[in-house]
FIFIZA-509823 format. One line per field, with one value per residue (C-alpha): residue number from 1; y negated, z negated, x; chain. Coordinates in steps of 0.001 Angstrom, whole numbers, plus 500000, padded with zeros to 6 digits. Layout:
num = [NUM, ...]
c2 = [Y, ...]
c3 = [Z, ...]
c1 = [X, ...]
cadena = [A, ...]
This chain:
num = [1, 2, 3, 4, 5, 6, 7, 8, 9, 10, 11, 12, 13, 14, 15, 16, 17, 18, 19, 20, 21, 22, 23, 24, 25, 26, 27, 28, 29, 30, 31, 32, 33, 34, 35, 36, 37, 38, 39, 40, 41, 42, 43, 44, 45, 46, 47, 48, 49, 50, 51, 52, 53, 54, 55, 56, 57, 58, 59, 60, 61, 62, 63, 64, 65, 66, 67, 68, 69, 70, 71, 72, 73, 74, 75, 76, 77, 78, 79, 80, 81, 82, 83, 84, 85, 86, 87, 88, 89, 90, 91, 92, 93, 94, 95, 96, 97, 98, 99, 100, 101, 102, 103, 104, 105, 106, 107, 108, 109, 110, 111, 112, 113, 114, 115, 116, 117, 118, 119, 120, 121, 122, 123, 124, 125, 126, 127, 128, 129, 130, 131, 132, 133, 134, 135, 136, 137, 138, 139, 140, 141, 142, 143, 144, 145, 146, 147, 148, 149, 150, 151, 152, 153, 154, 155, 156, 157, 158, 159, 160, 161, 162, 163, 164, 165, 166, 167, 168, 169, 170, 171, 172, 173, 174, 175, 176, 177, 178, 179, 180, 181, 182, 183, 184, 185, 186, 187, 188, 189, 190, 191, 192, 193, 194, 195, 196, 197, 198, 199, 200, 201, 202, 203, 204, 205, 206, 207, 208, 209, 210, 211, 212, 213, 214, 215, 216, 217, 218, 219, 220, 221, 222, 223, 224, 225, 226, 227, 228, 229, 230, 231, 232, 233, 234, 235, 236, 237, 238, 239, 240, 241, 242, 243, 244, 245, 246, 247, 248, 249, 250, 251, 252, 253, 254, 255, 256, 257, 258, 259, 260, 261, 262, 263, 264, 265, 266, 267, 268, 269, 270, 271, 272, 273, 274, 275, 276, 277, 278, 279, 280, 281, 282, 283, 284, 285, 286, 287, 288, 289, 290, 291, 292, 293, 294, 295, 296, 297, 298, 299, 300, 301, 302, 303, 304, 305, 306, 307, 308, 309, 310, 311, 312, 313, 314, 315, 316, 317, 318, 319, 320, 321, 322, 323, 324, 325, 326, 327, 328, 329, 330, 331, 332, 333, 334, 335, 336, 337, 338, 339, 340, 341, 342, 343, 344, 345, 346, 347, 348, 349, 350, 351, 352, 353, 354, 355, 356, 357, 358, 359, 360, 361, 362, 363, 364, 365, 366, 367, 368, 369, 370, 371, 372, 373, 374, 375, 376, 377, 378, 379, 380, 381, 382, 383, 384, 385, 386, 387, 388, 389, 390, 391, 392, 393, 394, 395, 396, 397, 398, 399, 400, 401, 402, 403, 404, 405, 406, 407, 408, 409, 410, 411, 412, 413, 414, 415, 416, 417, 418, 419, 420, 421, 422, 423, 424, 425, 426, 427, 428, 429, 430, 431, 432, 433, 434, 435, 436, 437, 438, 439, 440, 441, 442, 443, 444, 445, 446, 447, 448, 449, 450, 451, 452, 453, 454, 455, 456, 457, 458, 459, 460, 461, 462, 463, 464, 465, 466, 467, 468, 469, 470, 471, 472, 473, 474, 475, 476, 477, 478, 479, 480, 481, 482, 483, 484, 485, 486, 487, 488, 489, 490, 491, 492, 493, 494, 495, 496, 497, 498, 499, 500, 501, 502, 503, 504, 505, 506, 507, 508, 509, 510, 511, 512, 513, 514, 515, 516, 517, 518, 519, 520, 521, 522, 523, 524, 525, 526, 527, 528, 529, 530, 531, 532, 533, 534, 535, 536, 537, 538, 539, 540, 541, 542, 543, 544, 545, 546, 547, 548, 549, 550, 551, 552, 553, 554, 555, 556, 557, 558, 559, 560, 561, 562, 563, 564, 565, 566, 567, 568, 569, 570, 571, 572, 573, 574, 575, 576, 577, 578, 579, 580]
c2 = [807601, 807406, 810249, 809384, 805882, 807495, 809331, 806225, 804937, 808045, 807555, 804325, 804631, 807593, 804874, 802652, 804776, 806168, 802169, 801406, 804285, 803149, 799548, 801103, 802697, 800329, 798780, 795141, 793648, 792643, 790268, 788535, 785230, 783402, 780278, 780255, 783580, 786758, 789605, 792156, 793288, 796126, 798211, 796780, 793211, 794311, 795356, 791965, 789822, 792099, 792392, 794421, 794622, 793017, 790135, 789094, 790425, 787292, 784754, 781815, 781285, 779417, 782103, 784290, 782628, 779805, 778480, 774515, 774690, 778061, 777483, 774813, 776581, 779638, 776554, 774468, 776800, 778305, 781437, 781604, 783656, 784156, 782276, 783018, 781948, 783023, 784424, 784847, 786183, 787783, 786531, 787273, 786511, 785431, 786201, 784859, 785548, 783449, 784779, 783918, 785773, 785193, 781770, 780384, 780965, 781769, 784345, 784228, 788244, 787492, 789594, 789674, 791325, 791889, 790866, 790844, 794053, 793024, 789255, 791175, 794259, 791796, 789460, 792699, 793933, 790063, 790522, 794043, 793165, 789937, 792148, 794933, 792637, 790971, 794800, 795442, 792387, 793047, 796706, 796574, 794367, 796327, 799243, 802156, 803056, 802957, 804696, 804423, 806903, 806672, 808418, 811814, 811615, 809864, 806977, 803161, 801453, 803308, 801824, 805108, 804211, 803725, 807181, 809444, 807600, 807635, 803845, 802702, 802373, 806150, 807256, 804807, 807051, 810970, 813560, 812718, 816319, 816292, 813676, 813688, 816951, 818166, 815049, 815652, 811854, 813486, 815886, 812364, 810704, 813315, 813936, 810123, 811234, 809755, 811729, 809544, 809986, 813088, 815033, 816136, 817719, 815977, 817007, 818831, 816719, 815819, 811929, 810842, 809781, 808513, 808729, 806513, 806451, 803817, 803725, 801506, 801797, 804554, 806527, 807240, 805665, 806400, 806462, 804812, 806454, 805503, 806420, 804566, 806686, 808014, 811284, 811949, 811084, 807429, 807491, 809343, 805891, 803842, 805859, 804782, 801205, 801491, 802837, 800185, 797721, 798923, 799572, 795739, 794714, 796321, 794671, 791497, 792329, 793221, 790402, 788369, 790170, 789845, 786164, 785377, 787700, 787197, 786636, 788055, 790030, 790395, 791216, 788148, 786540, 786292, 785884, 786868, 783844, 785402, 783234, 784188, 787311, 787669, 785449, 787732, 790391, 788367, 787705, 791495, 792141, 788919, 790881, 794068, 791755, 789663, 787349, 783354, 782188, 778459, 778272, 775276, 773750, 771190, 770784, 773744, 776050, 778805, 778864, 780067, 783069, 784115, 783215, 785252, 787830, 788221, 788641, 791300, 793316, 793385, 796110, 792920, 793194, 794802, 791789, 788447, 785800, 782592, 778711, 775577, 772653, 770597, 766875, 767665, 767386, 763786, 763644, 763727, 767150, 768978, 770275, 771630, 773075, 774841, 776133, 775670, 773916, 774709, 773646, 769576, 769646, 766058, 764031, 766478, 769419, 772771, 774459, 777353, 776383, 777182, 779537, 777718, 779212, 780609, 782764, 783528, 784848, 787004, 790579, 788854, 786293, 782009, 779451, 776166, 774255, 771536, 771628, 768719, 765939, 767634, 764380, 764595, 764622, 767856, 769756, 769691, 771417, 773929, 774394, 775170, 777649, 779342, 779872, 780728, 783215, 781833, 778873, 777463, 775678, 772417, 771961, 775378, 776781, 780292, 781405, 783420, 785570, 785108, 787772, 785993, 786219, 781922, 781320, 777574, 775774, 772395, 770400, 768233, 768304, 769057, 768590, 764567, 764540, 765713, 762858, 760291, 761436, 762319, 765880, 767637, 769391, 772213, 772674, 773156, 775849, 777882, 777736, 778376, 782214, 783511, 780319, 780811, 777913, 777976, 776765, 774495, 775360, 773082, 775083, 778679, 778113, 781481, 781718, 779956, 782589, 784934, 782874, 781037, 784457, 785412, 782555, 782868, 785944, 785695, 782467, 784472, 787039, 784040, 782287, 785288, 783292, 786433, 787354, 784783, 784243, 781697, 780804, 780314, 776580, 776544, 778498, 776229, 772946, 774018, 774849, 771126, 770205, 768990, 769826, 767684, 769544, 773107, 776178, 774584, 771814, 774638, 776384, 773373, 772527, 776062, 776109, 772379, 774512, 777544, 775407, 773562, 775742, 777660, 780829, 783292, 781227, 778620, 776105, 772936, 770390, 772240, 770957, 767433, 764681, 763044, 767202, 766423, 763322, 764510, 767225, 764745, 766547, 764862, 764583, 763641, 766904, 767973, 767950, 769125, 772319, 772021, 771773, 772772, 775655, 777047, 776450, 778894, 781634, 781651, 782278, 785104, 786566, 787028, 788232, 791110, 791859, 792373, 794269, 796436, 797137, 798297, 800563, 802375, 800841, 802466, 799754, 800903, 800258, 797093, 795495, 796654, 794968, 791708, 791343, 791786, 794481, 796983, 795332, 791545, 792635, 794330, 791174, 789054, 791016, 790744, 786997, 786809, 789693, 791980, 795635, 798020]
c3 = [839617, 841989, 840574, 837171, 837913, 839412, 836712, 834343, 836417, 836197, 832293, 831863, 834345, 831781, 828606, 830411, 831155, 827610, 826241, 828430, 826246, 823666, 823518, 825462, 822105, 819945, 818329, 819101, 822160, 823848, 826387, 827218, 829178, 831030, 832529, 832123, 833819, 831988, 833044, 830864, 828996, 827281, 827314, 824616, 825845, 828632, 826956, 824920, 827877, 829453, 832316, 834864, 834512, 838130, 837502, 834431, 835691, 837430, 837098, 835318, 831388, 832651, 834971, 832079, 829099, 830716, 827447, 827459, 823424, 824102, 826720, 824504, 821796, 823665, 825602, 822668, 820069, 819637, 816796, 815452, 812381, 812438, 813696, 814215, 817730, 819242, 822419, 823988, 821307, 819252, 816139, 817103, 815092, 817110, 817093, 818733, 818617, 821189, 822667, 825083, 828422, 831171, 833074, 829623, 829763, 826706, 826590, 825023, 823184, 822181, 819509, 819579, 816342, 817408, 813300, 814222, 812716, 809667, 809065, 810163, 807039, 804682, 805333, 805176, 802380, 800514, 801369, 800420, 797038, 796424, 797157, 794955, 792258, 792758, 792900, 789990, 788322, 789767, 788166, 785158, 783970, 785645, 784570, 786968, 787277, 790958, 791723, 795576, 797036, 799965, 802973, 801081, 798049, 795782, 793180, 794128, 792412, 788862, 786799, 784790, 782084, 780150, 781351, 781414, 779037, 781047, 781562, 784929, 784900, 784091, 787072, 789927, 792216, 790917, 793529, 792525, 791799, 789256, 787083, 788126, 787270, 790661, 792316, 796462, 796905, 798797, 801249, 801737, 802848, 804874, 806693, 807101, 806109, 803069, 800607, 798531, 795243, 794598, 791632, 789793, 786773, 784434, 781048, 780439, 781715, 785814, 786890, 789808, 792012, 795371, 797837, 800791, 803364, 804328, 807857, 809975, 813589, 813341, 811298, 807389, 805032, 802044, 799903, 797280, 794590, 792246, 789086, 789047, 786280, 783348, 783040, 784904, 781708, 782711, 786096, 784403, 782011, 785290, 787313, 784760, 783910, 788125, 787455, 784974, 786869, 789843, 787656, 786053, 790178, 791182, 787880, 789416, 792821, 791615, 789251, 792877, 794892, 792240, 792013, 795566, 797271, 799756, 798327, 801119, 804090, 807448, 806008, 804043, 807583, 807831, 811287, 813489, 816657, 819532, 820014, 816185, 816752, 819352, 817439, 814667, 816966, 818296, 814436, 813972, 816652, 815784, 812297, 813984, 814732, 813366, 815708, 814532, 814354, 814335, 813419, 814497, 812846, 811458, 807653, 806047, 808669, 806881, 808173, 804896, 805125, 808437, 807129, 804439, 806219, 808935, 806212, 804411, 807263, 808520, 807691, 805457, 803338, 800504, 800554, 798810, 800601, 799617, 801186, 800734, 801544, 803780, 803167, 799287, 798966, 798802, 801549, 799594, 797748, 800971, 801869, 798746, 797915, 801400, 801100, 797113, 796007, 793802, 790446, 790531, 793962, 793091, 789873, 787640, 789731, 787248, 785464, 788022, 791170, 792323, 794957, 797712, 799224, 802037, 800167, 797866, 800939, 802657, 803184, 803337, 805009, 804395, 805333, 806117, 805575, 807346, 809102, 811343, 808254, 807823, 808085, 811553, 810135, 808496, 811566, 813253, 809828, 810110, 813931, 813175, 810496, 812864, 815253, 813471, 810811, 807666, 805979, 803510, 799805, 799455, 798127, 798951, 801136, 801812, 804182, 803004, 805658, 806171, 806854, 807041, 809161, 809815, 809462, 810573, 810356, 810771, 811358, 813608, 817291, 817307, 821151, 820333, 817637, 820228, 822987, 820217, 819220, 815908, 816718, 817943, 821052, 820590, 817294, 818659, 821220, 818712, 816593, 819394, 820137, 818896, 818669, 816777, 816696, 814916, 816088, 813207, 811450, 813649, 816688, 814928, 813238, 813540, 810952, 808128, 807055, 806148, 805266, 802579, 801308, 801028, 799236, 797315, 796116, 795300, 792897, 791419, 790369, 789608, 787659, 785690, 786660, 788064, 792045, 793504, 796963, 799297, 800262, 803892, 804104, 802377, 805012, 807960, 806107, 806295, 809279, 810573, 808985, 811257, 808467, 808177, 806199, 807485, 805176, 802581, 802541, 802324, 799448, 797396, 798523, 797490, 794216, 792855, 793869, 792127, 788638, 788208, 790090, 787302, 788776, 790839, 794114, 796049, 797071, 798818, 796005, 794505, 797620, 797548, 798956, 801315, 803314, 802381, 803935, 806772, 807099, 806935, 803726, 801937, 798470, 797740, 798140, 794833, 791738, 788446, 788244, 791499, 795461, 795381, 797673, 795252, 792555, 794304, 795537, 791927, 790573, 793275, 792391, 788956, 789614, 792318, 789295, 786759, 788728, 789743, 786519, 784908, 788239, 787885, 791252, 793218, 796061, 797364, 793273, 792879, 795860, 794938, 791901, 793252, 795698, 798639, 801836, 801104, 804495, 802908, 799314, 801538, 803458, 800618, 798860, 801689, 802347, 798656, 798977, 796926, 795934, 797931]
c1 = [600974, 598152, 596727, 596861, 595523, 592594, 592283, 592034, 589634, 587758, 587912, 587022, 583893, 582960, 583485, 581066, 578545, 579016, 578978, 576070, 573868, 575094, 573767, 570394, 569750, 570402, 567050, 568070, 568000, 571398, 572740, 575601, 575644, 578905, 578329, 574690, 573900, 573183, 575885, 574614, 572137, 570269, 566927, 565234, 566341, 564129, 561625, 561449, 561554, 559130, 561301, 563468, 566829, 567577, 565351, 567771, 571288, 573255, 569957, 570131, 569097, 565637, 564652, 564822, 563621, 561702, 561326, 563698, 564065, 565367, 567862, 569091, 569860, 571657, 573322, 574539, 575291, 578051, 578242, 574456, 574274, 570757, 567838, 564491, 562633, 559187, 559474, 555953, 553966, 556961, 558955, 562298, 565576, 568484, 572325, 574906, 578454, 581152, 584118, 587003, 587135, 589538, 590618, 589382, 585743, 583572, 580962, 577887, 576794, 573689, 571642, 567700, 566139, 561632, 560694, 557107, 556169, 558679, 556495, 553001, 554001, 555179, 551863, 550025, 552015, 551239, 547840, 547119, 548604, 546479, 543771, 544327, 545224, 541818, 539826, 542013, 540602, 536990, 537061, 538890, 535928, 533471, 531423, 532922, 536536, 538398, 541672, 543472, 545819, 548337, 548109, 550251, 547712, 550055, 548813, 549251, 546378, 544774, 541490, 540779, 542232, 539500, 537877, 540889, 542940, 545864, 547398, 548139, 552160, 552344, 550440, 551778, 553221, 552355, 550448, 546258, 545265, 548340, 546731, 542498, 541059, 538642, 539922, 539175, 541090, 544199, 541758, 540022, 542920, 543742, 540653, 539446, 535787, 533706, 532162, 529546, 527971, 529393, 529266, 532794, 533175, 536033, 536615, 533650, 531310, 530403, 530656, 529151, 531974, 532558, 535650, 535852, 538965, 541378, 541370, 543928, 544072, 541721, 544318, 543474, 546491, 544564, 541481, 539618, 537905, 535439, 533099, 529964, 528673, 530587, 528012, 524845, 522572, 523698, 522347, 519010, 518643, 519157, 516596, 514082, 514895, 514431, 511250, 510163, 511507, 509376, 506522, 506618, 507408, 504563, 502312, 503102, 502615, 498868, 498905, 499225, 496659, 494165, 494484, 495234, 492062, 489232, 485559, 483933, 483771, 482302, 479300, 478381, 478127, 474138, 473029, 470281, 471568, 473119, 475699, 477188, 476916, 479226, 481536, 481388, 482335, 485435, 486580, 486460, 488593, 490856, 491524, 493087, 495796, 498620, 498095, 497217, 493476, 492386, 488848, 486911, 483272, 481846, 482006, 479637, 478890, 481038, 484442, 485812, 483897, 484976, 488875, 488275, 486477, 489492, 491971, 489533, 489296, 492725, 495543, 496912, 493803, 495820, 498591, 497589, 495309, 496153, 494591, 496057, 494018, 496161, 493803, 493731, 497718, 499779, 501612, 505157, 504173, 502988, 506559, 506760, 503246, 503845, 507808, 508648, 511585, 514550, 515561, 517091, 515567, 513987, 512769, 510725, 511198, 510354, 513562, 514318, 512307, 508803, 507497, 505506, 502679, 504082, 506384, 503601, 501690, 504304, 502846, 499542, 497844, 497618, 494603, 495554, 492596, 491765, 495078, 494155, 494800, 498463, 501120, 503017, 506242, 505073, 503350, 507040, 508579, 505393, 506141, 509769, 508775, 505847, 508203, 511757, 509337, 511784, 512019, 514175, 512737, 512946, 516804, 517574, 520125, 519465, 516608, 512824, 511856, 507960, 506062, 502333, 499419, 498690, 495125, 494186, 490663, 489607, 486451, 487916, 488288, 491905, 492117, 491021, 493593, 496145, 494713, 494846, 498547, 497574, 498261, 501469, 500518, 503374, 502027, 498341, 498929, 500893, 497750, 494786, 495705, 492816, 490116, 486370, 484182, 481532, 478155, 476546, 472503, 470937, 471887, 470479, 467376, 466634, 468997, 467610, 464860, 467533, 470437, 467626, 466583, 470287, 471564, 467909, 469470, 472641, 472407, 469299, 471870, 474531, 472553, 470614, 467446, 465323, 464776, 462698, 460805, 460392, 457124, 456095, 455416, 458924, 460653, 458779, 459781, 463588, 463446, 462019, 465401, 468921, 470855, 474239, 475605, 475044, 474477, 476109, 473676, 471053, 472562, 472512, 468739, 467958, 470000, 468447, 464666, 465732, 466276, 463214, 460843, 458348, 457496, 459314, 458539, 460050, 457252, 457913, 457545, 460692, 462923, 464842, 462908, 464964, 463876, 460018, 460359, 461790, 459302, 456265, 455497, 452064, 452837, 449334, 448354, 450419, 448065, 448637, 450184, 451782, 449666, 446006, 447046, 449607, 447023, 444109, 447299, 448433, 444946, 444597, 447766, 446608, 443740, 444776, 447470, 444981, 442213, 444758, 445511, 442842, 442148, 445336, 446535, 443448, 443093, 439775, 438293, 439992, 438482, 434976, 435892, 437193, 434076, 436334, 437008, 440238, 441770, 441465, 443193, 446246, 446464, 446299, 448400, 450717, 450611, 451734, 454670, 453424, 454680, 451925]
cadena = [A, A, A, A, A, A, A, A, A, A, A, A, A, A, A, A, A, A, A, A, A, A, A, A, A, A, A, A, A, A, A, A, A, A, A, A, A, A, A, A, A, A, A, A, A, A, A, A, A, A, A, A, A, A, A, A, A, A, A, A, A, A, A, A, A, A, A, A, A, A, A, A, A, A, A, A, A, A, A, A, A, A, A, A, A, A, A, A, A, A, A, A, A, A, A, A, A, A, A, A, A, A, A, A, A, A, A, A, A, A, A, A, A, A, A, A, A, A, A, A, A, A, A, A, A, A, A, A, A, A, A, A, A, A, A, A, A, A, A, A, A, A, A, A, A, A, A, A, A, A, A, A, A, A, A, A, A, A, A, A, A, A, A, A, A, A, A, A, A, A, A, A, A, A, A, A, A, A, A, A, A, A, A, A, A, A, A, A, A, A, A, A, A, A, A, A, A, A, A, A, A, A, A, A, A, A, A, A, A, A, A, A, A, A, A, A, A, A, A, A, A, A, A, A, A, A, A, A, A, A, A, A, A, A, A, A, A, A, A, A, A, A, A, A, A, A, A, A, A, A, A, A, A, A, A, A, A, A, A, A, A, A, A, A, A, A, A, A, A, A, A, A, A, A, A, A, A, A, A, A, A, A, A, A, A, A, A, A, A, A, A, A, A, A, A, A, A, A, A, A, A, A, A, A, A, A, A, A, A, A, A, A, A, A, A, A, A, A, A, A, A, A, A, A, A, A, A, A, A, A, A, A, A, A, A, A, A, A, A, A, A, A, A, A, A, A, A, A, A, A, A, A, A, A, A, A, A, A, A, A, A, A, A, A, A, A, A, A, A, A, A, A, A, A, A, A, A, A, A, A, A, A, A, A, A, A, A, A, A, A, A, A, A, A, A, A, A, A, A, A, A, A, A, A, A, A, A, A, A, A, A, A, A, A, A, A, A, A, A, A, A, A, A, A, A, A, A, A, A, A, A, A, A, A, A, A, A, A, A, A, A, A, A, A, A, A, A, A, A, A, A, A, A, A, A, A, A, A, A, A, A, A, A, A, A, A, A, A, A, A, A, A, A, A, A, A, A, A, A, A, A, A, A, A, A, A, A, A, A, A, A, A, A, A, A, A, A, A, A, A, A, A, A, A, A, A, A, A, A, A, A, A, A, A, A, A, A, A, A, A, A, A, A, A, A, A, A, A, A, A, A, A, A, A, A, A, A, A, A, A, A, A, A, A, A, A, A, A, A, A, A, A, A, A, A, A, A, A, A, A, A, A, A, A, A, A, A, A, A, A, A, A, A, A, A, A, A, A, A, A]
């Protein structure tokens, strides 16, 4: 008996072990709880509670869960069908089925199903569906067809219906190369790598296909295939409506430059003063950069030309140069005028917007003139914009990029503006990188001689009046004047000479009064015909002319002639600037 007892036990230690395997390998997670402790329990139990099996075995139900809710339920309930808990960051379903042990006690087997994988597949599954029904929406109304394959090259989403002819519920689920002639879909899936814009010959004719992978954990589950041209005279038509498009791009690009470009350049600055010269030589280097320049000068003295004249001769000189006279704009139109708006951005705004003139500037350069009468609500939007490089248009939403070289002048002491308040420091040192001031005419009088016989010049040619001179006294009485109004003051003194002089010279009697007056000029000299001085140079001008004449030009024979030594007629003749 003792033997075959033993050998029971012997048995039923073998069933055990043999049970104990058992419920290790089953998926679910077990455990059985009497009178609040757990007894028993599986492998994957373990593995759900993240635990070791003799930190669950005889402890009670909070030590384990450590969830209250939890307890309660396992507690409380008595034959749960199924219910579904979190535990930590898992959606688990719960089971719970009671039973009597001995001295009356119930026990508690309790079933724990992981579903997180099932809810995360079906979202995914939901989801992957919404969004092939929306690509299958996107493509069946768009040019190109698109078909996907799973991860063994078989069919799950078809748009070629139109190009094959084949309709989508006869293809679901076939082997790709079975239904797409030359299809590489299922080597795609298979190898994870893309192959774009790839040419594949179908019925005759090669489309211009691409295949892309579905990768997922860094694993490809399939591929994606689509036709973005039904034969490659298509993409032919598109490569030149590209090229016209480019063509008309580039037409208005042009169309830009032209209208937006610099009058002059760094050699329209006249100067013999020392002190311009070396500004001159800082402007040149200022243009080799992008870096901003505030030019400073009283009104006249030619700070256009050297804006002008930095954007000329930088590597932007191709891009458009555009100004925008800060003091000429009402205050309420500036933000626009500088950043455009967008259509209904305010009362009267233009049908589809307007370009400002920063965006009209980008790839080129932008004067703000006379920068110091800009609003101060304004120079912080300007700061912002300076400093961020984009801006938005007034109304809009989405951001410009600027790509502009900032060009700032003034003829205002912008260092008293920012003492006074009327100018934002942070605004001012972001402008003074590069600082030229110019000097105004009264400091360079050396200047005048040529700047007069410049201007002289050029309005000669603008005005298709004939090349004219300046006579000396001329030149001496502008030079006795301060000039307010710097060389622009002396261009319009010249041009109001230059259209009522007779003659081809500029004498002084041709020159506003309020200069003669400053010059101590004696009007009473003037007689009839113009000063007695002009009178006697214009009757020895005609006579050198006409004696040389009839000599043939022979200088030595014309002074015999005119009574006089060689040496006086070549320094008459030179006195009165004439051809030798």
């Amino acid at each position: 008996m003792e033997a075959l007892y033993s050998g029971v036990l012997d048995n039923r230690k073998i069933t055990l072990n043999h049970l104990q395997i058992i419920i290790d390998n089953i998926f679910d997670g077990t455990a059985i709880e009497i009178k609040g402790k757990i007894v028993f329990c599986n492998e994957p139990f373990e593995n759900l509670m993240n635990l070791k099996r003799d930190d669950i075995i005889n402890k009670p139900l909070d030590l384990v869960f450590k969830d209250e809710e939890l307890v309660r339920i396992i507690s409380e309930s008595a034959n749960i069908e199924k219910k579904e808990i979190s535990i930590g960051k898992k959606q688990v379903l719960i089971k719970n089925n009671t039973v009597q042990v001995n001295d009356g006690a119930t026990a508690n087997i309790l079933v724990f199903k992981d579903i997180t994988m099932e809810n995360f597949s079906k979202a995914f599954s939901r989801e992957l569906n919404e969004n092939l029904e929306l690509l299958g929406d996107l493509y069946s109304h768009a040019y190109h067809g698109m078909a996907i394959v799973d991860d063994e090259g078989k069919i799950i989403k078809w748009d070629y219906e139109e190009l094959l002819g084949y309709k989508e519920e006869e293809v679901l689920g076939k082997y790709a190369p079975d239904v797409i002639e030359n299809t590489r879909l299922h080597i795609v899936a298979k190898t994870g790598k893309k192959e774009i814009c790839d040419l594949q010959m179908v019925n005759g004719r090669y489309l211009i296909t691409s295949r892309i992978p579905i990768i997922r954990d860094g694993k490809a589950i399939g591929a994606v295939g689509t036709v973005f041209f039904k034969n490659v005279e298509e993409l032919k038509i598109l490569a030149n409506k590209i090229d016209s498009l480019e063509n008309t791009v580039n037409k208005y690009k042009s169309e830009i430059s032209r209208l937006y470009k610099t009058k002059y350049s760094f050699d329209d600055i006249i100067t013999k003063n020392k002190e311009m010269l070396k500004i001159r030589d800082i402007a040149r280097k200022a243009a080799r950069s992008n870096s901003t320049v505030l030019i400073q000068g009283e009104s006249g003295t030619g700070k256009e030309f050297f804006a002008h004249s930095i954007h000329n001769g930088s590597q932007r000189k191709y891009g458009p140069f555009v100004t925008i006279n800060c003091a000429a704009i009402p205050r309420e139109l500036l933000e626009s005028e500088l950043f455009g708006y967008e259509e209904g951005a305010f009362t009267g705004a233009k049908k589809h917007g307007k370009m400002g003139k920063f965006e009209l500037a980008n790839g080129g350069s932008i004067l703000l003139d006379e920068i110091g009468s800009m609003p101060i609500e304004m120079q912080a939007k300007l700061l912002r914009v300076l400093e961020a490089r984009e801006f938005e248009r007034v109304g809009g939403t989405s951001r410009i990029e600027m790509d502009v070289r900032i060009i700032a002048s003034t003829n205002e002491s912008l260092e008293e503006q920012v003492k006074s308040g009327k100018f934002r420091q942070d605004l001012f040192y972001r402008l003074n990188v590069i600082r030229i001031e110019i000097p105004p005419l009264r400091d360079r009088l050396e200047d005048i001689p040529i700047l007069s016989q410049n201007i002289l010049g050029n309005l000669s040619r603008d005005l298709m009046i004939g090349v004219r001179k300046l006579s000396t006294e001329t030149i001496h009485i502008l030079m006795k004047h301060d000039w307010p109004g710097n060389v622009r003051e002396l261009r319009n003194a010249i041009e109001r000479a230059i259209n009522i002089a007779s003659g081809d010279t500029i004498y002084p009697e041709y020159l506003p009064d309020y200069i003669l007056e400053k010059a101590d000029f004696n009007k009473h000299q003037i007689v009839e015909g113009g000063l007695l001085r002009n009178v006697v140079a214009k009757a020895e001008i005609d006579a050198i002319i006409k004696v040389l004449h009839e000599c043939n030009d022979n200088k030595t024979l014309a002074a015999k002639k005119l009574g006089i030594h060689r040496t006086a007629l070549y320094k008459k003749m030179d006195i009165y600037n004439m051809t030798n």
